[in-house]
Every structure is written in C-alpha cells, then in structure tokens.
C-alpha positions as YAML, in Angstrom:
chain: A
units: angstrom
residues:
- id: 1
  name: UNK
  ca: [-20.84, -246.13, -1.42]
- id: 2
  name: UNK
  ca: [-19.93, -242.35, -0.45]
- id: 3
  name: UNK
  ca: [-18.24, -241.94, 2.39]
- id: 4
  name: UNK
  ca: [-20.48, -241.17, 5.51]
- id: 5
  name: UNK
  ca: [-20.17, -239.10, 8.31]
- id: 6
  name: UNK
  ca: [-23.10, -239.86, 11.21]
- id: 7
  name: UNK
  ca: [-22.82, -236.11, 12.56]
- id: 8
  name: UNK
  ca: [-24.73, -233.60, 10.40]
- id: 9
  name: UNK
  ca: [-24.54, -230.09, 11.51]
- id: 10
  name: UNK
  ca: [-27.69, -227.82, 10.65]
- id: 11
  name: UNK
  ca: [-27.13, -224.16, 10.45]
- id: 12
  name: UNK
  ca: [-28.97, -222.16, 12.02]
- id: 13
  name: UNK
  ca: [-31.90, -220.38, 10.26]
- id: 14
  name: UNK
  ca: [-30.70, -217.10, 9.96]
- id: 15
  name: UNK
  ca: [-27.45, -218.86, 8.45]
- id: 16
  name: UNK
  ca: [-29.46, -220.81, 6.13]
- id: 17
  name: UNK
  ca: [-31.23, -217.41, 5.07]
- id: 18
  name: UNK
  ca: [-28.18, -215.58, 4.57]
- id: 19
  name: UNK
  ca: [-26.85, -217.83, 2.94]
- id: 20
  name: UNK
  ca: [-25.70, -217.02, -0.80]
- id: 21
  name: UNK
  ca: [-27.20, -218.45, -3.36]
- id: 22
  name: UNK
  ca: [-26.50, -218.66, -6.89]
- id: 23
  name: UNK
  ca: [-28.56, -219.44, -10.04]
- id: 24
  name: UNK
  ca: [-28.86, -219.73, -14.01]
- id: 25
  name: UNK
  ca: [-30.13, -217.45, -16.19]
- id: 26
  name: UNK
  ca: [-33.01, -217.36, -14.23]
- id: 27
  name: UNK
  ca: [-34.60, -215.30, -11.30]
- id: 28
  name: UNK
  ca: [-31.96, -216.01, -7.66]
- id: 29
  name: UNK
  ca: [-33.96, -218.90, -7.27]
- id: 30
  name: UNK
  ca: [-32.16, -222.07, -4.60]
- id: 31
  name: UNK
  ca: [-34.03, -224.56, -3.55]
- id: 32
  name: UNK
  ca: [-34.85, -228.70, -3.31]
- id: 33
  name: UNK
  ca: [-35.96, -230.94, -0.25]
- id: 34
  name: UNK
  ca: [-34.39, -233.14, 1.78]
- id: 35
  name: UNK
  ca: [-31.97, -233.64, 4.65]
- id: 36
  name: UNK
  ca: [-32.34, -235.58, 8.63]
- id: 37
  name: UNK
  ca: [-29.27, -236.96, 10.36]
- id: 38
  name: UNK
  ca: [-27.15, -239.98, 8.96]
- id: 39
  name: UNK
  ca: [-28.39, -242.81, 10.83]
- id: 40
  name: UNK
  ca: [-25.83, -245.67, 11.22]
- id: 41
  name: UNK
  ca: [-26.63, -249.02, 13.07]
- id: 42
  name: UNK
  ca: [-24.15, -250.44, 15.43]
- id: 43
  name: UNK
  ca: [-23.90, -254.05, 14.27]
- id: 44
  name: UNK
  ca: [-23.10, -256.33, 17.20]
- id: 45
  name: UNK
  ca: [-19.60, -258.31, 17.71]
- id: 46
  name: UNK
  ca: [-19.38, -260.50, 15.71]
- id: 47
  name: UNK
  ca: [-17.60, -264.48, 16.08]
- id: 48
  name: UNK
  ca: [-14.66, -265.23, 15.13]
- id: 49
  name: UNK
  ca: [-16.36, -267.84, 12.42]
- id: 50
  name: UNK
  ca: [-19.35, -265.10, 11.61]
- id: 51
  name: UNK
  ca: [-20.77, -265.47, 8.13]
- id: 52
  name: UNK
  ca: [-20.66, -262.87, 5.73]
- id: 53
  name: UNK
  ca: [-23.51, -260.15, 5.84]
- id: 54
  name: UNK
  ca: [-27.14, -261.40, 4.19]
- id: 55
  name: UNK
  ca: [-27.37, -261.05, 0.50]
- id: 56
  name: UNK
  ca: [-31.07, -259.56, 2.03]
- id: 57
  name: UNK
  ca: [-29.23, -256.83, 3.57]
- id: 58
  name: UNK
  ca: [-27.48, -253.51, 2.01]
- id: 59
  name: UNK
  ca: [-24.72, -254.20, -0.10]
- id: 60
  name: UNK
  ca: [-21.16, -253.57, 0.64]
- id: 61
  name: UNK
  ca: [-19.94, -251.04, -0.98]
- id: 62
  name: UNK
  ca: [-16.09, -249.45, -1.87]
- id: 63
  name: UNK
  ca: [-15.52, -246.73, 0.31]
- id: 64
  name: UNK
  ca: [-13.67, -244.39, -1.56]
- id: 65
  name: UNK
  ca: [-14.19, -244.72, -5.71]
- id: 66
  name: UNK
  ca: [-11.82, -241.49, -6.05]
- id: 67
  name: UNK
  ca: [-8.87, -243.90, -4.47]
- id: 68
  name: UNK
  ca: [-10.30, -246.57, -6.75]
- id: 69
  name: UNK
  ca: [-11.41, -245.63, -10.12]
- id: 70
  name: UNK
  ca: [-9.95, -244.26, -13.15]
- id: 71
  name: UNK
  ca: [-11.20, -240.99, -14.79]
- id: 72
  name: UNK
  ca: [-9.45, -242.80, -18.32]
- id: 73
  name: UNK
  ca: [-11.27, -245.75, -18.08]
- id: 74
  name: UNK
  ca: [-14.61, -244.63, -16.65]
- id: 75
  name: UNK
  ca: [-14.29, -242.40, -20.34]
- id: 76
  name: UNK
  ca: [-14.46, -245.82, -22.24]
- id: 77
  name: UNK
  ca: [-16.92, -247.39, -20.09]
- id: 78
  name: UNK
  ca: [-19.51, -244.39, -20.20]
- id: 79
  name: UNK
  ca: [-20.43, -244.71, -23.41]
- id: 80
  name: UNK
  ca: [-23.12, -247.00, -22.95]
- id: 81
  name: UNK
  ca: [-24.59, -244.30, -20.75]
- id: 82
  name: UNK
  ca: [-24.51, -241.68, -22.91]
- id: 83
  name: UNK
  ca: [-27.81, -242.13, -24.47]
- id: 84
  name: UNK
  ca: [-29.71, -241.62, -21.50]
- id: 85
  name: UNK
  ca: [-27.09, -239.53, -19.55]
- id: 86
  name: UNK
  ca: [-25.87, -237.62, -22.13]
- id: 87
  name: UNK
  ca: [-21.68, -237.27, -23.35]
- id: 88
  name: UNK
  ca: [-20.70, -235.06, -20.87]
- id: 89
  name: UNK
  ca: [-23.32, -236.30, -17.89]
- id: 90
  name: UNK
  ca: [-25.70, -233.54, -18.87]
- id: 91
  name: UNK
  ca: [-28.78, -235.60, -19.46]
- id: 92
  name: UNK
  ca: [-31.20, -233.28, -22.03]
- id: 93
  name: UNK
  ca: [-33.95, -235.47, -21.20]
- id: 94
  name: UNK
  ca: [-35.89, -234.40, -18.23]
- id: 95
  name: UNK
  ca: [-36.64, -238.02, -17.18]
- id: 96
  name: UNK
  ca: [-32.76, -238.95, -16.95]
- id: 97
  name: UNK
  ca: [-31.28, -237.50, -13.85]
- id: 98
  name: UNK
  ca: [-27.73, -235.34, -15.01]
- id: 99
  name: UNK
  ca: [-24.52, -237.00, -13.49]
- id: 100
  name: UNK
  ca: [-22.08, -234.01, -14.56]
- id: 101
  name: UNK
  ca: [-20.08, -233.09, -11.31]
- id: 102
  name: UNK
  ca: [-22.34, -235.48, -9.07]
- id: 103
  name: UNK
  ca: [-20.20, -237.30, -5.98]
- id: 104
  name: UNK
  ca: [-18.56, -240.58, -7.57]
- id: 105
  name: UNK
  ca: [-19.20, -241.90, -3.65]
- id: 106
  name: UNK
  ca: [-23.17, -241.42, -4.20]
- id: 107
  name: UNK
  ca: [-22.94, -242.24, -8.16]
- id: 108
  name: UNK
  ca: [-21.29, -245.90, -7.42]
- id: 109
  name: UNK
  ca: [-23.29, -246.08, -4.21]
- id: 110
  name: UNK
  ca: [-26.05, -246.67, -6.56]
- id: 111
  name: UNK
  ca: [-25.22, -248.16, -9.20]
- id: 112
  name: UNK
  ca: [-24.32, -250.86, -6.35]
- id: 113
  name: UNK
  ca: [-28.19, -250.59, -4.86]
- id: 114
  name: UNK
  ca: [-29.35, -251.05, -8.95]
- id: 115
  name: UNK
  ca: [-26.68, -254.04, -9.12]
- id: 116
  name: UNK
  ca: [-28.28, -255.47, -6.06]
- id: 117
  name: UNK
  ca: [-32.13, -255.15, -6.63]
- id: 118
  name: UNK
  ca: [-32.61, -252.98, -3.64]
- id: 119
  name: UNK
  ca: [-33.09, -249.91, -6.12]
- id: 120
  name: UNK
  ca: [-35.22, -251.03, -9.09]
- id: 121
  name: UNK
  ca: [-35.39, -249.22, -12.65]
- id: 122
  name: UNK
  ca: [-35.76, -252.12, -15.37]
- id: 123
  name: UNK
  ca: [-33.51, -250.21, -17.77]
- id: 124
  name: UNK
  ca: [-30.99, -249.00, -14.97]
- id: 125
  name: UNK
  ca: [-30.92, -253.35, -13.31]
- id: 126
  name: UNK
  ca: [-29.88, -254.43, -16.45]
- id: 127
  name: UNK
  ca: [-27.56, -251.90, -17.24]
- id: 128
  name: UNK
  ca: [-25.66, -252.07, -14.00]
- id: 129
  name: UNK
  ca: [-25.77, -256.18, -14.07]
- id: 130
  name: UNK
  ca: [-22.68, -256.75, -15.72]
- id: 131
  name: UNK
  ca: [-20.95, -254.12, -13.89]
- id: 132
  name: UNK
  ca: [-17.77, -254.58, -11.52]
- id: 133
  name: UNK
  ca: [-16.70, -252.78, -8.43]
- id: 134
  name: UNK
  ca: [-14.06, -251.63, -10.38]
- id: 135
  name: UNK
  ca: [-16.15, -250.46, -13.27]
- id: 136
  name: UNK
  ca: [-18.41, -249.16, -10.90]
- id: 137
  name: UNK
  ca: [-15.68, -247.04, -9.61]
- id: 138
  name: UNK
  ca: [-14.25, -245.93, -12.82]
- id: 139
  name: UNK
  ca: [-17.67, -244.39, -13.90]
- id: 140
  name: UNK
  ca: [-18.47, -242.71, -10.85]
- id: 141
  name: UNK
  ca: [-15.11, -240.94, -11.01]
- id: 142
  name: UNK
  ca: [-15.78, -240.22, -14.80]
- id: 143
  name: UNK
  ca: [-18.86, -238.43, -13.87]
- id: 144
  name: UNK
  ca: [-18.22, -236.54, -11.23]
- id: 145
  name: UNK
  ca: [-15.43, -235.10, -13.06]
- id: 146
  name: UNK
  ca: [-17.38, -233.56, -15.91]
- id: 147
  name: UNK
  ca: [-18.85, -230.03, -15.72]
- id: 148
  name: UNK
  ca: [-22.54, -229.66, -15.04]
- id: 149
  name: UNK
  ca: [-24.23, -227.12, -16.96]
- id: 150
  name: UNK
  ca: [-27.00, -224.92, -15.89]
- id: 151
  name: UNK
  ca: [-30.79, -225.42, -16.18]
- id: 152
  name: UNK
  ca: [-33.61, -222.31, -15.34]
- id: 153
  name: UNK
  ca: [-36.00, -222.28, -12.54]
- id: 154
  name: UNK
  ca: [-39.63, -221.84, -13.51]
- id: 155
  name: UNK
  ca: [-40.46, -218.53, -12.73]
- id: 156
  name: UNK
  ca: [-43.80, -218.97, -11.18]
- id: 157
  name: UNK
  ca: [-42.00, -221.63, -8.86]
- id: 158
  name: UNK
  ca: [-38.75, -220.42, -7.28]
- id: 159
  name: UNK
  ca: [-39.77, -218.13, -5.08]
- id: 160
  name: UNK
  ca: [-41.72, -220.82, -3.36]
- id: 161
  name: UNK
  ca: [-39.22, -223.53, -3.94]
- id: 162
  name: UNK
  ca: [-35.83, -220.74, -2.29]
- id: 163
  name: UNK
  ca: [-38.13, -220.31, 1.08]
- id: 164
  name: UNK
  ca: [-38.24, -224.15, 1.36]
- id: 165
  name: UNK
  ca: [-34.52, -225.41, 0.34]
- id: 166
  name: UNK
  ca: [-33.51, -222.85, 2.48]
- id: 167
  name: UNK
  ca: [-35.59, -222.51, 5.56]
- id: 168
  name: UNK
  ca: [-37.91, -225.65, 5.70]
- id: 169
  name: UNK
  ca: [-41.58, -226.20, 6.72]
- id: 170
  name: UNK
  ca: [-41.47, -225.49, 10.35]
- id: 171
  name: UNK
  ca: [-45.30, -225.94, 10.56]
- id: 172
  name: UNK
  ca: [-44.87, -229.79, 9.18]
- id: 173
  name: UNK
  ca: [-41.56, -230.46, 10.57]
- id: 174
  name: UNK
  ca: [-39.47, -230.41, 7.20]
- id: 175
  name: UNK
  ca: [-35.81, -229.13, 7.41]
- id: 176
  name: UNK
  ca: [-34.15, -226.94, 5.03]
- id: 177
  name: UNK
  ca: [-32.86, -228.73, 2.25]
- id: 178
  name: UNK
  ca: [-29.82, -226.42, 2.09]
- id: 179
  name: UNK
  ca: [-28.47, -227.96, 5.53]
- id: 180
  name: UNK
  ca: [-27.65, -231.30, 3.95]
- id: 181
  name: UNK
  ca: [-27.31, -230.14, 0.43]
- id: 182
  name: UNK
  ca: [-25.46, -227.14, 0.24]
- id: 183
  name: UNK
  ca: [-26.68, -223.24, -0.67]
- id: 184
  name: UNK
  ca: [-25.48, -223.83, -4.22]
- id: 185
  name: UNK
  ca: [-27.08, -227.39, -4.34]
- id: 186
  name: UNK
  ca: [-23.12, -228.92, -4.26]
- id: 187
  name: UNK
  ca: [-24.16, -231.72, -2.01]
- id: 188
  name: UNK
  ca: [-21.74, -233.25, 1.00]
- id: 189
  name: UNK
  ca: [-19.75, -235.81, -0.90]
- id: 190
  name: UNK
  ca: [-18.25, -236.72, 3.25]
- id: 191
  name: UNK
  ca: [-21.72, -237.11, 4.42]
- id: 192
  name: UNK
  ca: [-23.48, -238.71, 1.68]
- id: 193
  name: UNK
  ca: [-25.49, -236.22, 0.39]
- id: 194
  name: UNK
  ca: [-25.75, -235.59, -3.51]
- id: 195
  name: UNK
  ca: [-25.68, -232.62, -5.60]
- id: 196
  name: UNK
  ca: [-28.62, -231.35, -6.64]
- id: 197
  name: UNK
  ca: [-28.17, -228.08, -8.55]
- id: 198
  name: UNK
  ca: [-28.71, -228.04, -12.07]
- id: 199
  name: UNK
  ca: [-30.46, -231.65, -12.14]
- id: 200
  name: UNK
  ca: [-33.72, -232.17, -13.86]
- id: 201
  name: UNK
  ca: [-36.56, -230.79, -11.99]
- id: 202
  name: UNK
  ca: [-38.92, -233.92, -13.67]
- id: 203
  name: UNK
  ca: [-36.41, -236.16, -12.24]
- id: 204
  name: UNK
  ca: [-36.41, -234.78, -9.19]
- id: 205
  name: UNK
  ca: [-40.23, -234.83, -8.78]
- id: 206
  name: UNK
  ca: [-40.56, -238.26, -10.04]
- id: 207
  name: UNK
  ca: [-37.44, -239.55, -6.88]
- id: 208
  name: UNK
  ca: [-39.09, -237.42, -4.10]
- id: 209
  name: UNK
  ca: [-42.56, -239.20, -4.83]
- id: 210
  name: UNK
  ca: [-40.75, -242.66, -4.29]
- id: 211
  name: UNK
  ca: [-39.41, -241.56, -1.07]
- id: 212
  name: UNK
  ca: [-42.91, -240.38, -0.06]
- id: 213
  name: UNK
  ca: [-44.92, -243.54, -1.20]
- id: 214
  name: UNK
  ca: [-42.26, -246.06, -0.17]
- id: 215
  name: UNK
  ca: [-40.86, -247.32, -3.77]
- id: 216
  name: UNK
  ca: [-37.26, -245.44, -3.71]
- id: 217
  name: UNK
  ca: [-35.51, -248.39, -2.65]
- id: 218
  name: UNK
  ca: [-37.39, -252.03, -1.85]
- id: 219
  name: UNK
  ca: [-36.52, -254.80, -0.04]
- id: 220
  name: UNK
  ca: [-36.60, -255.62, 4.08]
- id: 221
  name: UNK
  ca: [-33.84, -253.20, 4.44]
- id: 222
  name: UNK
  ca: [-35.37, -250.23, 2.03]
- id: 223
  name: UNK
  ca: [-35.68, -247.75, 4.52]
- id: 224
  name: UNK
  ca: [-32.32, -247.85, 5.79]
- id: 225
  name: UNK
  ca: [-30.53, -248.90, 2.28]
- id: 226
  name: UNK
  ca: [-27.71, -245.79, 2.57]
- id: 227
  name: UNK
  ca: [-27.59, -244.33, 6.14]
- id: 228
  name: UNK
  ca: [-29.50, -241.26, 4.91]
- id: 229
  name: UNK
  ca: [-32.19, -242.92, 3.48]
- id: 230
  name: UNK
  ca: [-34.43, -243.24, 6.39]
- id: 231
  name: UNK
  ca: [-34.49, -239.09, 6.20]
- id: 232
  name: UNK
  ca: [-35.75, -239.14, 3.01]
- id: 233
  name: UNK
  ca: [-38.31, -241.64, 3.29]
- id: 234
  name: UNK
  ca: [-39.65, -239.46, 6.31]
- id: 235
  name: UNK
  ca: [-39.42, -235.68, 5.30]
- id: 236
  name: UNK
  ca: [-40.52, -236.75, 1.86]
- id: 237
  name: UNK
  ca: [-43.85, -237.89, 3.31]
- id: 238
  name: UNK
  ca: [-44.20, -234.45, 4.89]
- id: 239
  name: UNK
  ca: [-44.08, -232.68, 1.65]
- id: 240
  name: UNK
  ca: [-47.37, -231.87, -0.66]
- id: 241
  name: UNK
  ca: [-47.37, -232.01, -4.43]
- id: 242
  name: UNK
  ca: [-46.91, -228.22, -4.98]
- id: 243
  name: UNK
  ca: [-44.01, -227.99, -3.14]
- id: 244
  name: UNK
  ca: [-42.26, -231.23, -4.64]
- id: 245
  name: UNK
  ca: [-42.73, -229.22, -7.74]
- id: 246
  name: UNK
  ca: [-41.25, -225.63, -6.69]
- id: 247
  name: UNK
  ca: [-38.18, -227.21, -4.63]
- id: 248
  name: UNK
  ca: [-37.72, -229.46, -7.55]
- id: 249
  name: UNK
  ca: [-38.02, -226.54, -10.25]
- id: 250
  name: UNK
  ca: [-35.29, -224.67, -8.01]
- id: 251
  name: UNK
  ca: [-32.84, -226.86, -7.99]
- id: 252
  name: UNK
  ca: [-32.55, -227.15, -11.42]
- id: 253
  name: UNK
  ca: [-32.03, -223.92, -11.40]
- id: 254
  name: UNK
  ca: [-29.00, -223.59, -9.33]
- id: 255
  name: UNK
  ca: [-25.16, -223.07, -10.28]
...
C-alpha cells in the first residue's frame, strides 16, 4: 500500500532532541510511539507456472495511489465517509481516527487490510467491501490532500509524552517515535510510516493497545501484515498505560 523503503535511518539522540517541534494552541508539546526497521521478506524464486500468492497471506496492494487515483473522484466517493471521518478528514469524534493530510500510500494500504479481513473493524469491513483498487486509490488521494487541523495536548501529559516521541525509553528498549514519524508528527509517506500529528489522542490509545495485545491486524500473517508492522507489535508491548496516554495526548497536539 505505501511505498516502502527497508532502510530506516534513526537520528541520533541529540538530533532527535534538537529537533524542532511544533504544536497547537497548546504548551510545545511532540510526541507519539512507535518506530523499528521495515522488515521485508525475501520470497524465494519462484516457477515459471507458480500460483498466485495465498488469499491467507497479505494482500497485494497498488504501489503508488498518487499515480493512480483521482483527487475529483475520491471527492464523490468520500461522502460515505464523512460521517465518521468528517467533510474535510477532520474526524470531531475522538473514536474516528482524522484522515486530513494522512499518506494516500498508508490510507489505501488499509483500506486494502479492512477489504481483506486481515484488519477487522465491523463498521470499517463492510464499508471497504464494495470498494475497488481504483476507488481505493481515489480516496486515499482525496484525503491526503485535505488540510488537517490542529488538536491541544493535555497539559498534564505532554511533557511526558515530548521526552518519549522524541527520545524513547532507553531503560525498556523503546525508540523515539520521532525517528520513524517525523518531529512534527508528518510521517514517512517513502517508508510507510503515517502521520500522526493532530490525530485523536483516544484513537491513538485505543490502536497502540491492539499492537500491544495482538488484535491490530489478525490472521497467520498479522504480525508481518505491512513490513512495519512487526515494529509495532513489539515496541507497543514495551509501553505501559500511562505512557500510551501522554505520547498519544501529544500527538494530537502537534502541527
């Protein structure tokens, strides 16, 4: 679904430190978990008279929705979404994760892991049922065009949540979120890492609790459903409730 890149580069720490940060209306907070290196299998030769990959296996995916889709028609499509996601991709329900200015690459990267059962929301498998690759493509373009707009960090949370995104948990091996992500949360559309700033800090609880207890994605291939999944499935597990909540709350509160 995006398009990936198996070499991550990690700044060093007194680059992720320095690094600026910028945020709402709210105190300089920057901050949300994740990262590890893209992990890509080599798949052996294959026979001239191979099969076609398992249906049990990820899905195959359009490399490059921005070649693909159509801003215009992703418009028309995207109303259905708008309930949930909001007109402009700025969802005002904490529960709905805000698409405004996400990557189209990781937007119709899942919509194709909904499609295919490997990621599981009742409301978001049936939506994404009668969906094509090509309308697929036009929606994640759609989105990633619109403008996000700014959320505040809680201010009893972002000081906690900054020292996290941006310098880890060295004690229980978790990397700084801002490696993969970005100091202003814009993600690394090349690598396959999404945006994160301004998103809902609920939503963002709720997704790094199904990394840590298994549930994000399901299936025999779960763990290794986009090539950075594995990551998340491990530093996920690493992280305790109270800082789920202040990496979360500072994300949402990044520009």
């Amino acid at each position: 679904m995006a398009k990936r890149s198996a070499l991550l580069i990690v700044p060093t720490l007194a680059a992720l430190v320095a690094a600026p940060v910028a945020l709402a209306a709210a105190p300089p907070a920057a901050p949300a978990a994740h990262t590890a290196a893209a992990q890509t299998a080599t798949a052996p030769q294959a026979a001239p008279t191979a099969a076609p990959v398992a249906s049990s296996g990820p899905p195959i995916v359009t490399p490059d929705p921005y070649s693909d889709g159509s801003v215009q028609a992703g418009a028309a499509k995207a109303t259905m979404c708008f309930a949930c996601h909001g007109p402009d991709g700025n969802s005002v329900s904490p529960v709905f994760p805000r698409l405004a200015g996400q990557s189209a690459v990781y937007i119709a990267e899942q919509l194709r892991l909904f499609r295919g059962g490997i990621r599981q929301n009742p409301m978001m498998t049936a939506m994404a049922a009668g969906l094509s690759d090509q309308d697929i493509d036009n929606l994640a373009v759609f989105f990633a065009a619109q403008t996000p707009s700014g959320l505040e960090a809680d201010p009893t949370l972002w000081k906690a949540g900054q020292a996290l995104y941006l310098s880890g948990d060295r004690k229980h091996d978790v990397p700084a979120c801002v490696a993969c992500h970005g100091p202003t949360g814009q993600g690394n559309p090349a690598a396959g890492y999404p945006a994160l700033r301004a998103q809902q800090s609920a939503y963002v609880v709720t997704q790094l609790q199904s990394y840590a207890n298994g549930t994000r994605y399901s299936g025999p291939h779960a763990e290794t459903a986009t090539p950075n999944s594995i990551m998340m499935f491990t530093i996920a597990k690493r992280l305790s409730p109270a800082q789920m909540q202040a990496v979360a709350s500072y994300v949402q509160g990044l520009r």
